[in-house]
N, C-alpha and C positions, 0 to 999 in steps of 0.2 A: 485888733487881731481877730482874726474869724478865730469858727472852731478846730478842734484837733481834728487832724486826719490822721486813722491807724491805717499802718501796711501789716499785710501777714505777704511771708515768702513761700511763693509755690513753688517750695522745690520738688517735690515730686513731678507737677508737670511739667516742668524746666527741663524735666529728661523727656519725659512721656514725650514732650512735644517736637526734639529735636533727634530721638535715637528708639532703637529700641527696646535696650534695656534699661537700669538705673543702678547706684550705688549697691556696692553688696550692704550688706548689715556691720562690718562693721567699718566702714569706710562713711557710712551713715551717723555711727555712737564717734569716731572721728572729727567728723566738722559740726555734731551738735554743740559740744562747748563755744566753740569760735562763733558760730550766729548766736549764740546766747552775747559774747561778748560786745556784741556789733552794738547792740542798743536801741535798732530803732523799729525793731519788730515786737508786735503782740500778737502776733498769728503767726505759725508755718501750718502749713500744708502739709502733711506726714505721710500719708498713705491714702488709699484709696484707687478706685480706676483699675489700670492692668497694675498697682503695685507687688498684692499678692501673688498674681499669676505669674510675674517676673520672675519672684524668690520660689517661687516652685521652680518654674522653667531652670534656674540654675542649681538644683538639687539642693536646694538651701529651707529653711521653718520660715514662713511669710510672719509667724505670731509671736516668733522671736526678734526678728523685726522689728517689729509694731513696738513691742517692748522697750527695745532697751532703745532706741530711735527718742521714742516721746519721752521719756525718765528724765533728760537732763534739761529737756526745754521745758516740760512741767513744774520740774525742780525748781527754777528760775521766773514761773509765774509765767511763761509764755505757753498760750491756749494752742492746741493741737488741732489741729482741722482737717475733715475726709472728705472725701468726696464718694458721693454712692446714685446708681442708674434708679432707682426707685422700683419700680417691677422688676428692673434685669439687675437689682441688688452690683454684684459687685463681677458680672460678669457681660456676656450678650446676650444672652436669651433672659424669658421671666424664673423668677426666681417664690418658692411657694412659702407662704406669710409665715410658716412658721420655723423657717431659714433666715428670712428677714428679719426676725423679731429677736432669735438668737443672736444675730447678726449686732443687734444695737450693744444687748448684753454683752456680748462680749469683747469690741472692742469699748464700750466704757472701763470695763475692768483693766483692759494694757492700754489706758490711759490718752484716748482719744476724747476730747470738749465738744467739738462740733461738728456737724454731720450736715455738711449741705448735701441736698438730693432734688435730681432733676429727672425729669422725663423732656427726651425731646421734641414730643409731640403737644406740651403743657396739657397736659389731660390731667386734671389734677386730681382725679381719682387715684394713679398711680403715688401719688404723694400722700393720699391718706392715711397708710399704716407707718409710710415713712416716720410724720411728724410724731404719732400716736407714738411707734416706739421708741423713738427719740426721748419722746417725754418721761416714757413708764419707766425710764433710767439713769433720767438726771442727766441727756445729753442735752444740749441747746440745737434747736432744731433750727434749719436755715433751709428754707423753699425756696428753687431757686427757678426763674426764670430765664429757657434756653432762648435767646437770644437770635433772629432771623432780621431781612428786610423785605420783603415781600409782600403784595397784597391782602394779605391775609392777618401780617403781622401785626395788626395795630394797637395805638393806646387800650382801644377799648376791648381788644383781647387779652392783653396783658392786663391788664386792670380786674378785668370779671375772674379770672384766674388765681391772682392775689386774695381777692374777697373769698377764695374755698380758702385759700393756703391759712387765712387769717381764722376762720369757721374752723377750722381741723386743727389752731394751736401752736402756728409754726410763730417762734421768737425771731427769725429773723427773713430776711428774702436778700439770695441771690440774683445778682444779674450777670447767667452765666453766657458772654457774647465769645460763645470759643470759638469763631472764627474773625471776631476781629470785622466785621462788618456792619454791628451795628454803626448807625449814622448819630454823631456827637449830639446833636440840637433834639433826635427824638430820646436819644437815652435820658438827658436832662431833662426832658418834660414829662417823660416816664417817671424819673426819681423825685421831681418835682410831685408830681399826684399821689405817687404812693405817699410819699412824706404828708402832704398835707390832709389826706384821709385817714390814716394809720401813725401821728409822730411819734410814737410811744416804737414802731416798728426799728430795730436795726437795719441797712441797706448796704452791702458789701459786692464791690464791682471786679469784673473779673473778665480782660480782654486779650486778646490775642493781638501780637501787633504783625502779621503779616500782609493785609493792605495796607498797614500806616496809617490808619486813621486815630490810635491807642491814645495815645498823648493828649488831642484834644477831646477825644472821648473821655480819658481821667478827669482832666480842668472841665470839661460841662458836667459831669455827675457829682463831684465835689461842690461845684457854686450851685447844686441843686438841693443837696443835705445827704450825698452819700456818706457815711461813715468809717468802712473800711476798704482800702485799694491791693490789691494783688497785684504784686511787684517779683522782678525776680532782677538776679546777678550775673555776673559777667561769671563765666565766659559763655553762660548760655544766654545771654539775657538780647533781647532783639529779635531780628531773624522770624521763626515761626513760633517765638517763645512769649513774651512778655515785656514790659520797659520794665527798664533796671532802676533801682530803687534811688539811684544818685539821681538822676536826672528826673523823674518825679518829684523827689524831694525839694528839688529844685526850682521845676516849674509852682508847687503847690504854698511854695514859703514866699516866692516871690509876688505871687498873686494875694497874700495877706493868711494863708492857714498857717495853724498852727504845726509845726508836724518834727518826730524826733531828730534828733542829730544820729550821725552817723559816724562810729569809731572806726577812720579811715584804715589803722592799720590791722584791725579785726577784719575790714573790708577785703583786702589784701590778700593776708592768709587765708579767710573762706574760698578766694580767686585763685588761691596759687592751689589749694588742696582740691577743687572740684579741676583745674585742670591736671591735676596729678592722678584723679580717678579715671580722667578721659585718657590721658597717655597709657594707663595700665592696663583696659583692656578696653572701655565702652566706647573708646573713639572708632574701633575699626565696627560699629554700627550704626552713628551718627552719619545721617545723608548729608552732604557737604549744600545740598540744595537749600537744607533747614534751614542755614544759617542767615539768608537771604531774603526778606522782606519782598515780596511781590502784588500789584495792585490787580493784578489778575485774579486776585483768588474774590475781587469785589463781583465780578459777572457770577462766580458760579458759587461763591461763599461758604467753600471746604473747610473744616477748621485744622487749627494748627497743630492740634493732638493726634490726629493720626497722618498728617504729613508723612512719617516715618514709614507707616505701613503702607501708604499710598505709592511711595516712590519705588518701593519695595516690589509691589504690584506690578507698578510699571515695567521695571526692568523686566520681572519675567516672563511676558507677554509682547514684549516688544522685540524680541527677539522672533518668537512666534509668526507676527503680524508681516515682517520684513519676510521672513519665510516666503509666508501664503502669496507678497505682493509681486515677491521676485518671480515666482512660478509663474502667474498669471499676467506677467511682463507690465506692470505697471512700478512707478517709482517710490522706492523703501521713504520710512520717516523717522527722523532723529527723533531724540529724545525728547527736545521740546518742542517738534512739531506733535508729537504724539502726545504732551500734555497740555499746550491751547485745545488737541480735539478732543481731550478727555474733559478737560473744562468746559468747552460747549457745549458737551454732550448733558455736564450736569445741569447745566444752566436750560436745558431745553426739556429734560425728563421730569425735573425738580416740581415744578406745577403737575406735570400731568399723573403725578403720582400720590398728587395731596399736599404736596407743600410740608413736608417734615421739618423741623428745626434739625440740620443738618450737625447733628453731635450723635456721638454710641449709645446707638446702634446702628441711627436711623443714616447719618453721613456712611458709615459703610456700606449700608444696601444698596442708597443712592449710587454712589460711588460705583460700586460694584456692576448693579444695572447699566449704567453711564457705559465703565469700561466691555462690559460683554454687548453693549452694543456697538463699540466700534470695531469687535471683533466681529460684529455678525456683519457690519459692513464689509467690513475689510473680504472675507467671506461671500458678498453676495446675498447675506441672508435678510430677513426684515428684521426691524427693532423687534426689541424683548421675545427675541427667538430664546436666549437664555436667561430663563427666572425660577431662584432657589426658592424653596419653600418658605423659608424666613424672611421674603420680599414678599411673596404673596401672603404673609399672614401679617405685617404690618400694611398692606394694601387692603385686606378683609376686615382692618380694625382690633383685629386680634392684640395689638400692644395696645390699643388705646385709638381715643377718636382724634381722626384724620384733623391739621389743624383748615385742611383747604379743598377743595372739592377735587375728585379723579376724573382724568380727561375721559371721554364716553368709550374710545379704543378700549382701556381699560380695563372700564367697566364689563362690557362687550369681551373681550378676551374672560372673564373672569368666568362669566355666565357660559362660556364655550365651555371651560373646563370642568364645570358643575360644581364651582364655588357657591360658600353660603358667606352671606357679609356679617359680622358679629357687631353689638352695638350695646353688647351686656357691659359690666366690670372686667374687665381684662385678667386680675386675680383668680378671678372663680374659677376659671378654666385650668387653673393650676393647683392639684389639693398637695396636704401637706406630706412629708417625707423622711421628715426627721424618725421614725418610726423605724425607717428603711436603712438608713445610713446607721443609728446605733445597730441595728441586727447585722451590718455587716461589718463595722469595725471590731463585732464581738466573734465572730467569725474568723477575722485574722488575728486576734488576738493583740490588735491596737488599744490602747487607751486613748479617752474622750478627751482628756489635757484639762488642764488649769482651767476654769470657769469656762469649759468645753470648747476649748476652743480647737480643737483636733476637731471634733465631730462637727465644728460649722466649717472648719478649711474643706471638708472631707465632701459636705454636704452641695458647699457653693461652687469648689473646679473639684471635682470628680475626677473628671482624667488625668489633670496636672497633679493633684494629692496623692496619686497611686502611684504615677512614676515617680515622685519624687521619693514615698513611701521604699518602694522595689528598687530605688540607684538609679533607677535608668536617665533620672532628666537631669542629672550630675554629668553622665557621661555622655550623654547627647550633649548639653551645651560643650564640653571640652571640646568634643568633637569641632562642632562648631567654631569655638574659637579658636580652634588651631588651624581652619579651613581659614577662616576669616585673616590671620596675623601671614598665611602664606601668599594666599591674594593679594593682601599690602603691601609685604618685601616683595615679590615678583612681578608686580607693574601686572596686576589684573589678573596671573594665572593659579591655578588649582590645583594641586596633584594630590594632597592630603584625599583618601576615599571619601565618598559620601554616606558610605552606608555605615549602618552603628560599626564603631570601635570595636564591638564584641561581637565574636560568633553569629550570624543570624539563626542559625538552624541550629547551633548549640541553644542558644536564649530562649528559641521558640521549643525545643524540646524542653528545656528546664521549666518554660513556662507552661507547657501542656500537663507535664507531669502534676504542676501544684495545682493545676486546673483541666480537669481531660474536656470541659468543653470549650475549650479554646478552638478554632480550626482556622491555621495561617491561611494568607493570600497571598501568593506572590505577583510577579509581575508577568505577562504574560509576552513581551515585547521589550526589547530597549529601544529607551528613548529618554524626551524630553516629560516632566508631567507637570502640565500647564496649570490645570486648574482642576482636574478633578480625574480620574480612572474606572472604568466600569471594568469589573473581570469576571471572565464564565471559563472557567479550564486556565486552559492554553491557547482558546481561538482568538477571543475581542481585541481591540486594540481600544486605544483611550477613545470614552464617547464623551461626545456633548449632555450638559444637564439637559431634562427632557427627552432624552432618547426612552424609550421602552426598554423596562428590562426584562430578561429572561430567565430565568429559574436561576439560581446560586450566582446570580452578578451581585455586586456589592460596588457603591460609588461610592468615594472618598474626596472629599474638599481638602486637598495641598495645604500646609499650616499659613496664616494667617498672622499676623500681627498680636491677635491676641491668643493663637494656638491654634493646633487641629481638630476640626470640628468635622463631624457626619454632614452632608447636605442633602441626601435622601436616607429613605426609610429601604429598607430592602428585604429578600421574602425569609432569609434563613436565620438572624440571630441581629447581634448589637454590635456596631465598632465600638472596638475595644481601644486600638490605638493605632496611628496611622506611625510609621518607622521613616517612608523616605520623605524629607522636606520638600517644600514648594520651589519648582524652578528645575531641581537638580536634577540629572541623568542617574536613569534606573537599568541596570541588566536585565534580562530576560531573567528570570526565577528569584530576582530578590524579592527579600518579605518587605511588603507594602504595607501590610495590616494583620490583626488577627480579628478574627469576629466569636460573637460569644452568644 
């Protein structure tokens, strides 16, 4: 008999990967007994990623959560596991060390073990305070390696990468392949070298089975000395999700491991209750696409976790694109002609941008650049006619060093616009803040919470903490789902409003008054709002990012998968919050935003 192989269940990205919400909290303390009963887990996956951002987004405590979630699998000796972006902590952007460091503190106190952390670019400088803080609190640290195939990608990068993770303290290495394109024979001789350099190292694999490669990828990292496998369940298990834990089990006992049994009818009921959360509300946000394994995603090597926000994407630009093609008498494109071009596009930008390990942040940007350049096609216009500032500052180095060199266009663009390339610690450029955030929860007259953890929710989503704080992101998701459950019964139509449930100019007075420097935006036109709004008066109409602005414009980035975010800076104040979502039709004079 060989050795034991453990499974930990990712449930958390088992939604992440196929919708874009996840279980409420207590539909979560629900099916934790029944996987306890199951048997054949010593890991789940608990939190982490967009999980907090979720429980905000639905006006719900992300840390109450975390709470009562891990309590019963703790209880029962099964280890809790997170997952965290390393610079960008638990969000998209970097995150300043002494948020991160709270960060560890706090969730070891509501009962999280292990903290794998990645950077997708392996710079493993990004991973240094990771491990550090990991350590200074008794969590078990797990560096994890983002996983690519590309020239760039090799043993002997991934190798020299390990030797920091080992130097800085990590107990354990990730091999985190989230899109499922690692190739089986080099992951094996990957886990094959760490093991025989490092055996004392733990090695826990973790793949996306959307090209289908998953399977054999398990059985060569196991016959190589991996030790733990990320497996998930039916009814999300496959698709753009993960292999399900039966049929791993399967393959791995027949080939001679040792590996648990599995109490079929615990199986069962965790199956019947995760599809009884999907029929209650999170099925009408699961893309029917997730569910379907595709070897397409091998040319351009998207991963399976933001599927959700990608398709998302899609749709609200394709509607757009069909527009511009109609007007200009050339012929519209389906939906998946519009995703092979959005695929080739990655597959051709992906090198000349550095070769990113294509996971959050860095597959969004990608992503993102991809799709605004088939909009500048479509358009007429050149490539990376549209580039956010969050693409140019992981192009400048600004997240960390490039894993692969920038095509010289590039570079050459960068030097037009009077870029400077950074090549420091990525950290430094971000001081600390906690300073900032207790002076403003004491201001509203919030408490810090239980081994502070109000003041690190507060500190790491910022905007998502405050609506949820003020009611608003309760009644925006309603909203939401009720828009969502009408589309379903009416074969694709809308009539539910889009704009908040409440008041707009009552809210926005109630909100000026508790703050007189608030000053709304409204919309200066109806329409569609694609991807982003510049507004001056009454005159603009939506611009393109990189238009010049003019005095009192404010540009707004449409919400995102992981929320609404600023994408420029602008000259009068701070967005504050963005009201109408991505995609949907705006009035003339709705509130868009307020700035502060």
């Amino acid at each position: 008999m060989k050795k034991r192989i453990k499974f930990c269940l990712v449930y958390r990205d088992m939604w992440q990967s196929s919708g874009k919400y996840q279980p409420r909290v207590d539909q979560l303390t629900e099916i934790a007994p029944v996987i306890v009963r199951m048997g054949c887990f010593d890991r789940v996956e608990t939190n982490g990623g967009a999980f907090e951002q979720v429980n905000l987004l639905y006006g719900e405590n992300p840390n109450k959560a975390v709470r009562e979630w891990t309590k019963p699998l703790r209880e029962a000796g099964i280890q809790c596991q997170m997952l965290e972006r390393a610079l960008n902590g638990l969000r998209m952007y970097p995150v300043p060390a002494d948020v991160r460091r709270l960060m560890c503190k706090v969730k070891k106190a509501q009962g999280v073990d292990v903290v794998r952390s990645f950077c997708g670019l392996n710079d493993h400088r990004n991973l240094e305070l990771s491990i550090k803080y990991a350590n200074e609190f008794g969590l078990i640290s797990q560096a994890a390696l983002s996983i690519s195939h590309s020239p760039v990608h090799t043993l002997e990068h991934y190798l020299a990468v390990v030797d920091k993770y080992v130097e800085y303290g990590a107990k354990e290495i990730g091999l985190k392949d989230m899109a499922g394109i690692g190739r089986p024979a080099t992951l094996g001789k990957l886990v094959k070298a760490i093991k025989e350099k490092y055996p004392h190292l733990v090695i826990q694999y973790h793949g996306h089975t959307g090209p289908g490669l998953s399977m054999a990828s398990v059985l060569e990292v196991c016959r190589n000395g991996a030790d733990i496998i990320d497996v998930a369940m039916e009814p999300l298990s496959w698709g753009m999700v993960h292999p399900d834990v039966i049929a791993v089990q399967a393959m791995l006992r027949d080939d001679g491991f040792e590996v648990a049994d599995i109490d079929m009818n615990a199986y069962m009921e965790a199956r019947s209750l995760t599809q009884k959360f999907i029929d209650d509300f999170l099925g009408y946000f699961i893309e029917p696409k997730n569910k379907i394994s595709t070897s397409l995603l091998l040319g351009c090597g998207l991963p399976g976790g933001m599927m959700g926000s990608m398709m998302a994407d899609m749709k609200g630009i394709h509607s757009y694109l069909n527009r511009t093609l109609e007007k200009d008498g050339k012929p519209t494109l389906t939906e998946d002609e519009l995703m092979v071009k959005l695929f080739n596009e990655v597959e051709a930008v992906w090198p000349m941008v550095g070769t990113p390990g294509l996971v959050t942040p860095f597959s969004q940007y990608v992503k993102n650049i991809a799709l605004m350049n088939v909009r500048a096609e479509v358009e007429g216009k050149p490539r990376f006619t549209y580039m956010e500032q969050k693409q140019w500052d992981m192009i400048l180095g600004k997240c960390g060093q490039l894993p692969g060199p920038l095509a010289p266009e590039i570079i050459e663009m960068a030097k037009e616009k009077g870029y400077t390339f950074f090549d420091g610690v990525p950290q430094d450029n971000y001081p600390d803040e906690l300073p900032k955030y207790r002076k403003m929860m004491e201001e509203k007259g919030w408490d810090v919470g239980q081994d502070e953890e109000e003041l690190f929710e507060l500190a790491m989503h910022e905007q998502q903490y405050v609506e949820y704080k003020e009611g608003r992101a309760k009644q925006n998701f309603n909203r939401e789902l009720a828009a969502a459950k009408e589309k379903a019964q009416n074969g694709g139509k809308v009539t539910v409003p889009i704009k908040p449930a409440y008041d707009p100019q009552e809210d926005a007075a109630i909100r000026m008054k508790n703050d007189p420097t608030l000053r709304p935006v409204t919309a200066p036109a109806s329409g569609q709002l694609i991807w982003e709004v510049a507004v001056d008066g009454e005159t603009s109409k939506a611009k393109p990012i990189g238009t010049p602005f003019k005095k009192d414009e404010v540009m707004c980035h449409i919400s995102t998968y992981y929320g609404m975010e600023p994408v420029a800076s602008f000259f009068d104040g701070q967005l504050v919050e963005v009201v109408v979502s991505h995609g949907h039709k705006v009035n003339r004079g709705d509130i868009i935003a307020f700035l502060k």
